[in-house]
C-alpha positions in Angstrom: 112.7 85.7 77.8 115.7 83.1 77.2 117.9 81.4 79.0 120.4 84.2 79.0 118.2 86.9 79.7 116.4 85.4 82.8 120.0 84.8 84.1 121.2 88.3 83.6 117.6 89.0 85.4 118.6 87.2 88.4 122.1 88.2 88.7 120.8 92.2 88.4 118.0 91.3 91.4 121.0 89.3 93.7 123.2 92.5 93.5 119.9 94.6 94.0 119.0 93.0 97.5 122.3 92.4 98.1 123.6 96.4 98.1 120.2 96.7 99.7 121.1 94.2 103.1 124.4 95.5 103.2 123.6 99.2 103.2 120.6 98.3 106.4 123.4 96.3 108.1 126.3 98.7 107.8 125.5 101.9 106.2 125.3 102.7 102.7 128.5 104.9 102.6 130.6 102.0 104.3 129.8 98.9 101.6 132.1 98.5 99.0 131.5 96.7 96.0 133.7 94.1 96.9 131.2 93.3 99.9 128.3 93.2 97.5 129.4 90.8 95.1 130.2 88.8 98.4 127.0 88.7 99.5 125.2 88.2 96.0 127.4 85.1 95.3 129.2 86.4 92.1 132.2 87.5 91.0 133.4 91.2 90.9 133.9 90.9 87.8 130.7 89.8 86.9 129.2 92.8 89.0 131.3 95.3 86.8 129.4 93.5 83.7 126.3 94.6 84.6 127.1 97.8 86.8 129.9 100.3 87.1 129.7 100.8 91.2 127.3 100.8 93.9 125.0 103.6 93.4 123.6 102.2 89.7 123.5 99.0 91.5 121.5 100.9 94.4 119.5 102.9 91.7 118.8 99.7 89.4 115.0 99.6 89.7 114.3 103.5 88.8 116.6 103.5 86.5 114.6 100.9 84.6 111.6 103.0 85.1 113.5 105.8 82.9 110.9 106.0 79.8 107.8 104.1 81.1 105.8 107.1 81.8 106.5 108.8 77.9 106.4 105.0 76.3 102.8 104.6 78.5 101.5 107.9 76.8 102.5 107.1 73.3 100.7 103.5 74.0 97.3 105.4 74.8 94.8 105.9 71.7 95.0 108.7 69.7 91.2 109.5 69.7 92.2 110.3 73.5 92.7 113.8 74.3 96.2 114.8 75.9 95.0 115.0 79.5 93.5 111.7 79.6 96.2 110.1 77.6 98.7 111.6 80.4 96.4 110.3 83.3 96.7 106.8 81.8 100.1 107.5 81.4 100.9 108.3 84.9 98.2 105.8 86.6 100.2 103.3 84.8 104.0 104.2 86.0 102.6 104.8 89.6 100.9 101.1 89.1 104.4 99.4 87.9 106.7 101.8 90.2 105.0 100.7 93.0 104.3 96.9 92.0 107.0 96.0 95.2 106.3 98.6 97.9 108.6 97.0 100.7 111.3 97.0 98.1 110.4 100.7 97.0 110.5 101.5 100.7 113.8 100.1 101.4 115.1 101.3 98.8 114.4 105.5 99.3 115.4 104.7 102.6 118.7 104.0 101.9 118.4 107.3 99.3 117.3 109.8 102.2 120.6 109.2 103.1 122.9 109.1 100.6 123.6 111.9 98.7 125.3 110.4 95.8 122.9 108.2 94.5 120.2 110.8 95.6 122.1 113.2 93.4 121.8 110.8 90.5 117.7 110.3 90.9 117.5 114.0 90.2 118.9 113.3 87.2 116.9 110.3 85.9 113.7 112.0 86.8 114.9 115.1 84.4 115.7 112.3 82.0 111.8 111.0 82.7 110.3 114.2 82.5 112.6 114.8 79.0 111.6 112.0 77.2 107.9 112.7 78.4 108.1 116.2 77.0 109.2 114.4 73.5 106.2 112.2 74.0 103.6 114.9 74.4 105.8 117.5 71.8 104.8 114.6 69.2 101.2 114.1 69.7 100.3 118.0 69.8 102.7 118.5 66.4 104.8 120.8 68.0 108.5 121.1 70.1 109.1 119.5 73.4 110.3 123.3 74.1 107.0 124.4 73.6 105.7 125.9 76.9 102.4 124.2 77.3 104.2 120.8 76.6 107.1 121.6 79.1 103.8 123.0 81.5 102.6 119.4 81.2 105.5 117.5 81.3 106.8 119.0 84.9 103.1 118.6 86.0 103.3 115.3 85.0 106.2 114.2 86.7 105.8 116.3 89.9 102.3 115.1 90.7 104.5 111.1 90.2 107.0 112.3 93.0 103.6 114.1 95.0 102.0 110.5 94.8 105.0 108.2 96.1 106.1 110.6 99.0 102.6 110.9 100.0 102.4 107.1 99.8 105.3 106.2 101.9 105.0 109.4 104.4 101.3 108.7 105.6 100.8 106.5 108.8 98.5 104.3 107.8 100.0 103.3 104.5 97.2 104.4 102.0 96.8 102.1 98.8 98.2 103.7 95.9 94.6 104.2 94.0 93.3 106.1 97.4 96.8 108.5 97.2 95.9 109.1 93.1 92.1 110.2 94.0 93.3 112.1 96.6 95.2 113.8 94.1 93.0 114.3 91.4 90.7 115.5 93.6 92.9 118.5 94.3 94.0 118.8 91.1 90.5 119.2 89.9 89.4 121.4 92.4 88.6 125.4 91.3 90.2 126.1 94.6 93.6 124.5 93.7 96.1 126.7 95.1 98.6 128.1 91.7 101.2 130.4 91.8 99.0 133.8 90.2 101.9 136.0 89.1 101.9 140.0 89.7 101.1 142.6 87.0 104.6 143.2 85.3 105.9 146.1 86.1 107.9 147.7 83.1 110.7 150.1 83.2 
């Protein structure tokens, strides 16, 4: 990384922890970006270089994450069948999601309250699960609106969210390699509870 880059790095961190102290002191709805720049020691003009308001600022570190979990799958071997490939896959985003826990944990504490940027993770983890869909679409030769691929994709992606809220909501703080056996353990049970659908009923 040059010069440049590891500058840009810095300054996107400093705004990061900045909107981050601001919103535990004050409330994420009252800090302006004004405030942020303030308190991160640039210039609001160099804030609007890197983000266009608060919440990308706020949502900085997923945002980043947006493609990992489909780049980690296309990484795996392709002697690897598809559900081992995607377990790499996911063991891998979990791994780098979580690399800063008290950081992760600030942060969705700041989006249990604020709808906005909570608004806009929906949107990123459609964006995830989309570009995982691709992924998997490519190595099975078929479309990402094939069923089985969307089936896998959601699957993915839910048992990601399943993993971090587990994570952060259990008392004793869990490592994240106990939370994916847990899991997997479930997952690979014959009693794991799926949604059987009724007989249709034609008219």
């Amino acid at each position: 990384m040059g010069l440049r880059e590891l500058k840009a790095e810095r300054t996107r961190a400093s705004l990061h922890t900045a909107v981050l102290e601001l919103a535990e002191e004050r409330g994420y709805e009252a800090v302006t970006v004004e405030q942020v720049a303030d308190r991160a020691e640039v210039g609001v003009s160099t804030l609007y270089r890197y983000f266009p308001n608060k919440d990308a600022i706020l949502l900085d570190p997923v945002e980043r994450d947006v493609g990992v979990l489909a780049a980690a799958f296309r990484a795996r071997p392709a002697a690897e069948t598809e559900d081992v490939a995607l377990g790499h896959a996911l063991t891998h985003f979990l791994t780098a999601a979580s690399a800063d826990p008290v950081r992760l944990g600030r942060l969705r504490a700041q989006l249990d309250h604020a709808p906005g940027p909570r608004a806009r993770l929906w949107d990123l983890w459609n964006q995830q699960r989309a570009l995982l869909e691709e992924a998997i679409a490519e190595r099975a030769g078929t479309s990402p609106t094939d069923l089985r691929v969307a089936l896998a994709a959601h699957l993915t992606t839910t048992v990601a969210q399943l993993v971090l809220d587990r994570q952060r909501d259990a008392v004793d703080e869990p490592a994240l390699g106990d939370v994916l056996d847990e899991v997997a353990r479930v997952l690979e049970a014959t009693a794991t509870l799926v949604p059987r659908l009724p007989p249709r009923q034609d008219t």
